[in-house]
Structures are given as C-alpha cells and as structure tokens.
C-alpha positions in Angstrom: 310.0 104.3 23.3 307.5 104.9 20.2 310.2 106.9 18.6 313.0 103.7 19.6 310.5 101.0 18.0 309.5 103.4 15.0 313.8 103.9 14.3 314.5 100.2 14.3 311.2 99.5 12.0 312.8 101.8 9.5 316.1 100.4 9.5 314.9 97.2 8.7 312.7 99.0 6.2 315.7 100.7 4.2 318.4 98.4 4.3 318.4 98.6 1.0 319.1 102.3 0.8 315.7 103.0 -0.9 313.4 105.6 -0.8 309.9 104.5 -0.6 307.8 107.0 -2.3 304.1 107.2 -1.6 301.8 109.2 -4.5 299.3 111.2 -3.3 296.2 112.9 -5.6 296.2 115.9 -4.2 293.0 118.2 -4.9 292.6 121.7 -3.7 290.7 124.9 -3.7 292.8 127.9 -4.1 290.0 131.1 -3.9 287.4 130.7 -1.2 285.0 132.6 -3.4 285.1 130.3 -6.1 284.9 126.8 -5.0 283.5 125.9 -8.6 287.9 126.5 -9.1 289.1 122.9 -7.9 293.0 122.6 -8.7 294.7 118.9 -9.0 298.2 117.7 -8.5 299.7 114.7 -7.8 302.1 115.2 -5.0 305.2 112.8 -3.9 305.7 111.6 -0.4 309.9 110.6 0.1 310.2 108.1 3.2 313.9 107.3 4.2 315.7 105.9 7.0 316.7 109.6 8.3 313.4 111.3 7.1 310.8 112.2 4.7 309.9 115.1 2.4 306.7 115.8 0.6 306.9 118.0 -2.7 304.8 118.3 -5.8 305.4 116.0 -8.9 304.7 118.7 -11.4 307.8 121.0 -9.7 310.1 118.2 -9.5 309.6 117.4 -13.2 310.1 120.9 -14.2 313.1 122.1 -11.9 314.7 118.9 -13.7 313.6 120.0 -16.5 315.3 123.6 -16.7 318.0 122.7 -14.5 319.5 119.8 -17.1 318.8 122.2 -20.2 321.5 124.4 -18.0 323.7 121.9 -17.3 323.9 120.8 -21.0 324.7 124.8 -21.8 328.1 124.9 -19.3 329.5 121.4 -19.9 333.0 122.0 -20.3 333.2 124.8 -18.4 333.4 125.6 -15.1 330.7 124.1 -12.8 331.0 125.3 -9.5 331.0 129.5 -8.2 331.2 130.0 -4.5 331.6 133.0 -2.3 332.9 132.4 1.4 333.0 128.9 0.8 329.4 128.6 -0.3 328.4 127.6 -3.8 325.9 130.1 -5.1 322.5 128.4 -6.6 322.0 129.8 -10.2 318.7 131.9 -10.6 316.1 130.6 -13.1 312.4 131.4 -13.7 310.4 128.9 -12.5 312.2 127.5 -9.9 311.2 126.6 -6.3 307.6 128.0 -7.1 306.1 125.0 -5.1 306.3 124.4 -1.2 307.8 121.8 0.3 307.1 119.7 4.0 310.5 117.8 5.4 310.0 115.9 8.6 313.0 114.2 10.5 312.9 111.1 12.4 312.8 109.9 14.7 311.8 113.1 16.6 309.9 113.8 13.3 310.7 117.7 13.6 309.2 119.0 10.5 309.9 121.9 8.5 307.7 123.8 5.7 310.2 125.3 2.6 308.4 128.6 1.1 309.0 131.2 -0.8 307.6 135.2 -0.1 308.8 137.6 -2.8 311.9 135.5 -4.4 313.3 134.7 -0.4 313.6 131.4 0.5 312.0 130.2 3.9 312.7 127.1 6.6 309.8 127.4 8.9 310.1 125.4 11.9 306.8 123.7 12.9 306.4 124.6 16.7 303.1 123.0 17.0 302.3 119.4 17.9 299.4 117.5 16.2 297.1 116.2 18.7 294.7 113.7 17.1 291.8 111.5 18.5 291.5 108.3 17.2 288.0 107.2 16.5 286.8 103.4 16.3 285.4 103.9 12.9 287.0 102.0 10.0 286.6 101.8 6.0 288.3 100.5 3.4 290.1 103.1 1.1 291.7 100.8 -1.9 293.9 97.6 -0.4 294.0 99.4 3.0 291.9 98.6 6.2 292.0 102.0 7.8 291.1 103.5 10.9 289.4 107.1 11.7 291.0 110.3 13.8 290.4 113.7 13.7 292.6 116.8 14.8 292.6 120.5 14.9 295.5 122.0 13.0 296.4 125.2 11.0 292.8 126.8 11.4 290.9 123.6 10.1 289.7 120.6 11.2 290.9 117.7 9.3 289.5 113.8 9.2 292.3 111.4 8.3 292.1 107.5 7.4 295.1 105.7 8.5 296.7 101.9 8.1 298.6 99.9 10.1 299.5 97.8 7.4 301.8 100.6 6.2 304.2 100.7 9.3 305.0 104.6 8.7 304.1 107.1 11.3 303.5 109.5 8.7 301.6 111.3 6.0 301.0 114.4 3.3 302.2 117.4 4.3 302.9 117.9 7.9 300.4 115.3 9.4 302.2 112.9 11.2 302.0 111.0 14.7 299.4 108.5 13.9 299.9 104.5 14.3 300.1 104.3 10.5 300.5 105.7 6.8 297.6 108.2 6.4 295.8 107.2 3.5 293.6 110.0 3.4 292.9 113.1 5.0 290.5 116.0 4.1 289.5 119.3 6.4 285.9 120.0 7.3 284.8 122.3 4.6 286.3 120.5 1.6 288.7 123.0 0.5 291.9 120.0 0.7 292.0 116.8 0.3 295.1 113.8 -0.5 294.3 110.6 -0.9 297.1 107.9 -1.2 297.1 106.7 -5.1 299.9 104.5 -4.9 303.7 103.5 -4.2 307.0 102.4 -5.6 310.4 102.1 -4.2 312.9 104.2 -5.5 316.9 104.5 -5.4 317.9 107.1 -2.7 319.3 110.0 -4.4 322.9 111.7 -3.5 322.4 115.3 -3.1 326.4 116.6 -3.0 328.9 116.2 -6.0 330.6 113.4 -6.2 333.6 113.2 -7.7 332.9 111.0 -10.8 329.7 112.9 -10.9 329.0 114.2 -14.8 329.1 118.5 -15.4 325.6 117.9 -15.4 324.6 116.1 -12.6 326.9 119.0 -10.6 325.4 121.7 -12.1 321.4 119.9 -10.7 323.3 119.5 -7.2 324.7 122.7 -6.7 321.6 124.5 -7.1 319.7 123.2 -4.6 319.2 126.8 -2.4 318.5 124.9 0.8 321.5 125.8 2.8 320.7 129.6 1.4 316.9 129.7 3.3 316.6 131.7 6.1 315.5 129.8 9.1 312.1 131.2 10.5 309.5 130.5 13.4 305.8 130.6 12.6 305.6 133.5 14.4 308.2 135.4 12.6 307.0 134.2 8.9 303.4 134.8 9.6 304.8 138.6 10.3 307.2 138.3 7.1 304.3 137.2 4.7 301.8 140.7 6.6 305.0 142.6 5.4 305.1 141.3 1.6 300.9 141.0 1.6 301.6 145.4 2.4 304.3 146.0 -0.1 304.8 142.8 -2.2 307.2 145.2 -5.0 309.2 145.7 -1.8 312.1 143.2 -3.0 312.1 145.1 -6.6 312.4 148.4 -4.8 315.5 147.5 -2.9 316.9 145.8 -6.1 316.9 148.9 -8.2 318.0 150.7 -4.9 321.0 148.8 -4.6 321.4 148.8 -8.8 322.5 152.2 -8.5 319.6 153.0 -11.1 318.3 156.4 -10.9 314.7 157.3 -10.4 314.6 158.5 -14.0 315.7 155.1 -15.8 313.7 153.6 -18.1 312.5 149.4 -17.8 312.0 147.6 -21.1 309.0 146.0 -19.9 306.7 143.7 -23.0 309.2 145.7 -25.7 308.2 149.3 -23.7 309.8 151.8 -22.0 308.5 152.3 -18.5 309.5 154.1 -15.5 310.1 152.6 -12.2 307.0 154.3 -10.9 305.4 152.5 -13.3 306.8 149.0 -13.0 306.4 149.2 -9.1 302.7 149.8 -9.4 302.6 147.0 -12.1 304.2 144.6 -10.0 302.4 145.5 -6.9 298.8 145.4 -8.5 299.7 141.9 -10.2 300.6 140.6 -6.7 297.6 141.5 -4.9 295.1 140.5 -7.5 297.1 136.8 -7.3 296.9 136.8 -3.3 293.2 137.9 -3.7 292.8 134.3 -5.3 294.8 132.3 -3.9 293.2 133.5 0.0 292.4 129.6 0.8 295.6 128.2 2.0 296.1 124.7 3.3 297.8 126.4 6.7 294.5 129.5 6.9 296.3 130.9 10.4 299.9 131.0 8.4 298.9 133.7 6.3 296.9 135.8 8.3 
C-alpha cells in the first residue's frame, strides 16, 4: 500500500516529465589512517517517475566533457559500430571512474554500478535497510527533520529526514524513510551528505533519436550499461578478493590474448620495458592506491 500511495505521489510529482535533482555536499575519508585526508564532492541525486540515480557531479561534468570532444572528432562519419546487434561503447581514459547508486520504484530495488580492473559491475542490493525512527527533531536549512538510525554496510549511520519533501529516498542506497533524507552521517565520521540544494531539470533521452545531432549519438551510444555484468554482493565481494590478489590480472590476459610474446618490449614514459616489468609496475601501483583508499562507504563490500 506504501509503495501504491508513494507511485501515485510521483506521478502527480512528474507530470511534467522532469527530473528533480537534489545536490548533496558530499564529504569523505578515503584512508582510515589518515583522517587529517577529508575528500569533498558534490554529488547529484536524479528523482523520476520510474526511479532515481545518484552519481558524482565532478564525473558527469568530465564524461561530457571527453565524450563531446569525441563526438566533435567523427561528425560526418559513421556514428554507430555494433557487433551481434549491440553498439560497442568507445574506450576513453577517464571514463566511469566514479560509482554510481540506481534505485527503481516503486519496489525501489537498487543497484550499485562499479568498476574492478576496467570491468563494469551491476550489483544487486540484496539487503533491506531496517531503520528506527527516533522522536528527535532539528532543523537542518528550510527543513523540519526527524531522527532514525540503521545498521548498514558495516557502519552505523544517523540520518535526518523531511516530510516536507514527499520522496522516500536519499544519497546513495539509503532509502525507505517517510521522507527525503537530508542528512546522514555513520558513527565514526568517515561519511557524511548533507542536502545543499535542488532544481528541477528536463528528463534526459538516453537512446538516439532520429533527429538526434552526430554528437549527441556519439554521448548516447557510449553509455556501457547494457555491457555490465550483473553481480550479487556475494559474488562481487569475491570478484574485488580476486583483483585485491592480482589487480594486473586484466593486463595479463590482454597481452595473452595480443598474441605478444614474453620477450616484447612496452613503451612505457618513452622506455622500453618488458612485460615482467610492466606487470610488477602495475601491480605495485594498484596496491599502494587500495592501501589508501581502505575506508569505503560499504566497509563489508570490500572485505
């Protein structure tokens, strides 16, 4: 019946086609041995009639970035390569280096997109958020909010929600609550969003159309979310213990299949180097990163 009430709310909500797009300042601490380290971003929060997705400004600014400068390269050529029927996403540095949360309503069955290695990952959440709602309230900007707590991805989080924002939903995967969370924070500090503000935006098409310009086919087509391989969390927590063992295993299987033989030379920085040599390169690069970035937002995720 929640989910009924909640569906009819939003369809009075987007009539308009819009997107309502929350902004959340979202502040974090990446190394667990160096809380002086606190990172900033400001992350986006997409509310639609069918859904919402949550995804980092800073990203979206710089995928559009790169993948107009692309699009401006092949006008007037061909825009579209497929195999099997499937349009192949164009590979470019810098691209979906940030993760993103998708929820769908009404059921509001989420997904978490990743990346491990260069693969690209559709985690299904399995696990519902149970939260206690406290009688506690505080003002947070122009919202009267109300306190609840929850256990969730090996932390305990206190979020702030409003009723006067008739979404059952919030940053990342939190969700469930009688109202837009304004903010939420776990126990030790480490993460914390806070709503900054919100605007109502046109709701994007995401297929070609056909009076769609070269470029905006070219930033259409290389979306790679039909190309992620669909995961438990279960079955990526044992995917990320695999790349956390060999993280050059992707590169090893990539010269494998190349054909290249043992004795072939990398240009790597304007040098020759062997592919001994790049492998341990790549591998010690990789676990000095993971060794500060050991604070995740999800800590039983990746471990």
């Amino acid at each position: 019946m929640k989910n009924y009430i909640f569906a009819l709310i939003l369809l009075g909500t987007f009539a308009n086609a819009q997107i309502n797009r929350f902004f959340y300042d979202y502040s974090y601490i990446p190394d667990s041995n160096n809380k002086q380290n606190v990172k900033k971003e400001l992350m986006y929060l997409d509310i639609s009639a069918k859904g919402s997705e949550y995804f980092s400004r800073d990203a979206f600014v710089s995928d559009s970035v790169q993948l107009a400068k692309v699009a401006e390269m092949l006008k007037g050529t061909a825009m579209q390569a497929s195999a099997g029927g499937r349009t192949k996403a164009f590979m470019m540095g810098g691209t979906e280096n940030k993760n993103r949360v998708v929820k769908e309503y009404p059921g509001f069955t989420t997904y978490l997109l990743t990346s491990i290695g260069g693969d690209n990952y559709k985690v299904k959440e399995d696990r519902k958020i149970e939260w206690k709602i406290l009688p506690d309230k505080q003002k947070i900007g122009d919202y009267n909010t109300q306190k609840a707590t929850t256990s969730f991805g090996g932390r305990e989080w206190t979020a702030w929600f409003t009723t006067e924002l008739p979404f059952q939903d919030g940053p990342y995967k939190f969700c469930g609550l009688p109202g837009l969370i304004v903010k939420i924070e776990d126990a030790t500090g480490s993460h914390r969003m806070i709503l900054a503000g919100n605007k109502k935006v046109a709701a994007p098409q995401n297929r070609p159309q056909a009076n769609d310009t070269p470029s905006a086919q070219v930033l259409k087509l290389m979306d790679p979310g039909e190309k992620r391989i669909e995961l438990t969390n279960a079955q990526f927590r044992k995917a990320w213990k695999d790349y956390a063992n060999d993280p050059a295993k992707n590169m090893k299987q990539m010269l494998a299949n190349s054909g290249a033989g043992g004795n072939t030379k990398i240009i790597m920085n304007g040098s020759n180097a062997s592919q001994a040599e790049v492998l341990r390169m790549i591998e010690k690069s990789q676990k000095e990163e993971m060794a500060k970035d050991n604070n995740q937002i999800e800590l039983d995720l990746y471990r």
